[in-house]
C-alpha positions in Angstrom: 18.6 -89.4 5.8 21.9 -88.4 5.5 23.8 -86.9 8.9 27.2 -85.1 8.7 28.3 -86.8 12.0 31.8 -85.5 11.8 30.1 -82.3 12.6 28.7 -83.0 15.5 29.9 -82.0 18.9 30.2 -85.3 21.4 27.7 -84.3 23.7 25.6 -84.2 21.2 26.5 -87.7 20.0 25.9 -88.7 23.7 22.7 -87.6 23.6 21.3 -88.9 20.2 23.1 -92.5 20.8 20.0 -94.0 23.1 17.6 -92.5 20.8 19.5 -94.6 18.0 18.9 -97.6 19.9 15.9 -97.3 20.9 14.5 -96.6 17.7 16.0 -100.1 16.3 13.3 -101.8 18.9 11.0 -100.8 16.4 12.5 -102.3 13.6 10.5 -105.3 11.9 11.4 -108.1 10.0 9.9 -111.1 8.4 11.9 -114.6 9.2 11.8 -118.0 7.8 13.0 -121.2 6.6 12.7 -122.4 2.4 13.2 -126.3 2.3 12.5 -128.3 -0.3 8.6 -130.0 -0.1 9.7 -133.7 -0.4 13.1 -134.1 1.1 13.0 -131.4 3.6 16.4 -129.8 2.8 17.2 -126.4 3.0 17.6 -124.5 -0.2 20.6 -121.9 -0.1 20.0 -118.6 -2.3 16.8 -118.7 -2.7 15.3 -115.6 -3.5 13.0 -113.5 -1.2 11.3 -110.1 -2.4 8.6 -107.9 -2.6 7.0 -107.7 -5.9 7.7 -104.9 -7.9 10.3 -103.5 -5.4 14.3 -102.8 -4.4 13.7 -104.7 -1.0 15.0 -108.0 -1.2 16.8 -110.6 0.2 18.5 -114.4 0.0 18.2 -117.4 1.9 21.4 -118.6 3.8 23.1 -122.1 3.6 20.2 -123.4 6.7 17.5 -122.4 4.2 17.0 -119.4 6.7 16.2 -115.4 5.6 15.1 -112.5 7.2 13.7 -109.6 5.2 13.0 -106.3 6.1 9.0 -105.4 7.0 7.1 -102.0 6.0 3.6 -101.3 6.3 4.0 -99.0 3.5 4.9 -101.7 1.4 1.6 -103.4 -0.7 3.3 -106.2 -3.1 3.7 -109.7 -2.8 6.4 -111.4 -0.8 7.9 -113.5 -3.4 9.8 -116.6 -2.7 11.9 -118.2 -5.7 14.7 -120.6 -6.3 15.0 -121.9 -10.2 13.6 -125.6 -10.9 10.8 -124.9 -8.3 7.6 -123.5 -8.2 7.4 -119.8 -7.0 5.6 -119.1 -3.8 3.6 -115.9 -3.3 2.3 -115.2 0.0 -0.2 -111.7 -0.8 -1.0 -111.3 3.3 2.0 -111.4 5.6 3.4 -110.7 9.2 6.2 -110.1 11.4 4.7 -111.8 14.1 5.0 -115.7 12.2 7.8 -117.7 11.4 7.3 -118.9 7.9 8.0 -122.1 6.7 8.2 -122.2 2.8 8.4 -125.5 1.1 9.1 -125.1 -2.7 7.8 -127.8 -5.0 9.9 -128.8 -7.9 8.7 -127.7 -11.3 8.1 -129.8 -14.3 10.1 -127.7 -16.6 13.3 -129.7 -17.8 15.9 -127.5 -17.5 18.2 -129.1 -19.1 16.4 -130.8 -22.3 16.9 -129.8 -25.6 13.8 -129.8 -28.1 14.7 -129.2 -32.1 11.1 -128.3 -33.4 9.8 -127.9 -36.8 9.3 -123.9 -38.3 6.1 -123.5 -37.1 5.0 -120.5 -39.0 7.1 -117.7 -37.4 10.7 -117.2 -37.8 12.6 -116.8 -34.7 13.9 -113.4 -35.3 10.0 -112.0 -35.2 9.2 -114.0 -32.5 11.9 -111.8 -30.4 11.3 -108.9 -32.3 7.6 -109.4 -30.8 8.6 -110.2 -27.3 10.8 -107.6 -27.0 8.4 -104.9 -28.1 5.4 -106.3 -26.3 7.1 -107.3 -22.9 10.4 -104.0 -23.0 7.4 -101.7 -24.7 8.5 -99.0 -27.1 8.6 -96.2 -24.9 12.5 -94.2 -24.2 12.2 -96.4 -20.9 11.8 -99.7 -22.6 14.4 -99.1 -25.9 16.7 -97.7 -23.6 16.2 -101.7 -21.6 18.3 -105.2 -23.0 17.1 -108.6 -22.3 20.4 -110.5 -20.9 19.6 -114.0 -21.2 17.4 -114.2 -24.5 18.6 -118.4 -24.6 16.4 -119.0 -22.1 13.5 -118.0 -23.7 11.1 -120.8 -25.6 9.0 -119.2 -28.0 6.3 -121.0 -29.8 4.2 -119.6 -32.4 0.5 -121.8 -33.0 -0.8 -121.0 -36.5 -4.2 -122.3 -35.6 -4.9 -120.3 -32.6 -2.7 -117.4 -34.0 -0.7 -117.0 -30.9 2.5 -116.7 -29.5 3.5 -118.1 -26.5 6.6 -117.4 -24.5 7.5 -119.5 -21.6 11.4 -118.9 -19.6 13.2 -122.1 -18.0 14.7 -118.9 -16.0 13.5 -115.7 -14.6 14.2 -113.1 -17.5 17.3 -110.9 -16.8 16.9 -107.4 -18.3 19.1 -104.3 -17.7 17.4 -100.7 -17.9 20.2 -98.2 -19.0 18.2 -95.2 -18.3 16.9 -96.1 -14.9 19.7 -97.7 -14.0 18.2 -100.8 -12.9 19.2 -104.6 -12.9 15.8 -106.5 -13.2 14.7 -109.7 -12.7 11.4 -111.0 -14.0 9.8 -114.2 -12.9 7.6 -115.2 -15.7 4.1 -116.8 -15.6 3.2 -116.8 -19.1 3.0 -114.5 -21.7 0.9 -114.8 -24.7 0.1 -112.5 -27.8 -3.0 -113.2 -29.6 -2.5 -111.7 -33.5 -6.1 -110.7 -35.0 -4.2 -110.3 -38.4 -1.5 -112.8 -39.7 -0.5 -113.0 -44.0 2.4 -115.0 -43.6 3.8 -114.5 -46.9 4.2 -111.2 -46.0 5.4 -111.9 -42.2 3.1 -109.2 -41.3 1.8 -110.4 -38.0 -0.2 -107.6 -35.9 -1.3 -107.7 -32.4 -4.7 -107.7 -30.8 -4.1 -108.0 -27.5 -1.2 -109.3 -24.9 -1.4 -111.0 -21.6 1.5 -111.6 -19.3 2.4 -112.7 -15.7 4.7 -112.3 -13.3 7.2 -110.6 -10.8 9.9 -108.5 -10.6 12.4 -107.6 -8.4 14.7 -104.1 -8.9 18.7 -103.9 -7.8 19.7 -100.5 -8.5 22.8 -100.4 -10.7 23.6 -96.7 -9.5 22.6 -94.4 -7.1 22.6 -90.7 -7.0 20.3 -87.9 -7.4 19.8 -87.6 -11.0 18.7 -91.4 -11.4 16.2 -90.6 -8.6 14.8 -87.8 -10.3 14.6 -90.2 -13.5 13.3 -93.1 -11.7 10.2 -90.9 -9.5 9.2 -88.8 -13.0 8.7 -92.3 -14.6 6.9 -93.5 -11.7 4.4 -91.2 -11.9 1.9 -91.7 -14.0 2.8 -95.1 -14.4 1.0 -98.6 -14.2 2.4 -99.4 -11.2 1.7 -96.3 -9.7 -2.2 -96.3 -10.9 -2.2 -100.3 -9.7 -0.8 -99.5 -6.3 -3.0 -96.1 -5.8 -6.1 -98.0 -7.3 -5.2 -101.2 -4.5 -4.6 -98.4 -1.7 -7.9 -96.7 -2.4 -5.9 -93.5 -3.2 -6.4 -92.6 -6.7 -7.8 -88.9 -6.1 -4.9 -88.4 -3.6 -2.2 -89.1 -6.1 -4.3 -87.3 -8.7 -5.8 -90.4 -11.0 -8.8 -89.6 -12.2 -11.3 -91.9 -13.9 -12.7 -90.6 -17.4 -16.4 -92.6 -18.6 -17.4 -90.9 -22.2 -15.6 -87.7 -21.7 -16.9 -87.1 -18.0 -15.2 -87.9 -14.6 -16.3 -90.5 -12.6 -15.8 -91.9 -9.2 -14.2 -95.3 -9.4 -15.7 -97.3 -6.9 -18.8 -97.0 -9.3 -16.8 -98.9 -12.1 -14.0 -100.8 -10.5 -13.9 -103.2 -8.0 -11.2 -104.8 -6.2 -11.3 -108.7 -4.9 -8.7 -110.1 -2.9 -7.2 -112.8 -4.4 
């Protein structure tokens, strides 16, 4: 919250100056170290977030970080550094030390592959990704994928499926949230129910993708905000979070079985993974 201090008489500022401090006693934080698993060293700039948040941090030259803890926040803590494996730690406290050793990963980075046309030119296969990962609402056409050479996408005739893999977490500006993006990629696969290739008509049956993502506003003021919480609601990620939270009727989600409402807990069910 915003406070005019220049307006504020310097008793006043007496007063409120203890208060300050002792309210930062109450402030929480999660520490740790991120080495690598087999030598041991530290690994500077890794990356530490919550999933599907704003609130993140790096690791310093010792390998060390300290992030910020809320009990408000649900996601992930995500711990990333490319050519490693990704670390997710779903259960969390302020009261450990964590010591995170990252595993390198088998992708190489660095090796080039010339394959043979397997069936889908390249110019569909991004058209695909982008309208099947971005989506095609004003949100997603308004969002640009800044480091598209990254990508390997590979299209198997046989199983009728593409497959899009990232030696790089995906980099993707939104222009109308104002948001610099970064998504850690899993996997991401579009199974097609209808292919004529003659015709390059290729049409979707269903998609599967996983990841994480981590949001660095690119602007800050009120109008964004009022963007960013209208797209919120009603969202995905608002219905996942509510649903995990066991508060779908109190941000107003209601579950509809054949036309009638229903109470969730009779049709969902949440495990802990």
């Amino acid at each position: 919250i915003y406070m005019p201090f220049e307006k504020i008489m310097k008793l006043k500022i007496f007063i409120l100056i203890p208060c300050f401090i002792s309210s930062l006693c109450f402030l929480q934080s999660i520490k740790g170290v991120v080495l690598d698993a087999i030598t041991l060293e530290p690994i500077e700039s890794a990356s530490i977030y919550y999933d599907n948040t704003t609130v993140g941090t790096a690791s310093n030259f010792k390998g060390e970080f300290e992030i910020e803890f809320e009990s408000s926040i649900t996601s992930s803590l995500i711990i990333s550094f490319i050519g490693y494996e990704t670390t997710i730690i779903p259960d969390y406290t302020s009261k450990k030390f964590y010591k995170i050793l990252l595993n390198k990963s088998d992708n190489k980075l660095d090796e080039v592959v010339i394959y043979a046309f397997d069936g889908m030119p390249k110019k569909t296969k991004l058209k695909h990704f982008r309208k099947h990962f971005l989506g095609d609402t004003k949100n997603g056409k308004s969002c640009t994928i800044l480091n598209e050479e990254d990508l390997n996408l590979r299209y198997n005739k046989r199983t009728r499926q593409l497959v899009v893999t990232s030696k790089a977490p995906i980099l993707v500006r939104n222009d109308n949230l104002q948001y610099d993006i970064k998504f850690d990629l899993k996997n991401f696969t579009i199974d097609y129910g209808y292919v004529n290739s003659k015709k390059k008509l290729f049409i979707a049956n269903s998609v599967l993708y996983k990841g994480t993502t981590f949001f660095e506003s690119i602007v800050d003021d009120e109008s964004i905000h009022k963007t960013r919480e209208k797209t919120y609601k009603g969202s995905v990620i608002h219905f996942m979070r509510a649903l995990a939270s066991n508060q779908l009727k109190k941000e107003e989600f209601k579950i509809v079985c054949l036309g009638y409402i229903v109470d969730p807990d009779n049709y969902i069910r949440i495990t802990k993974i």
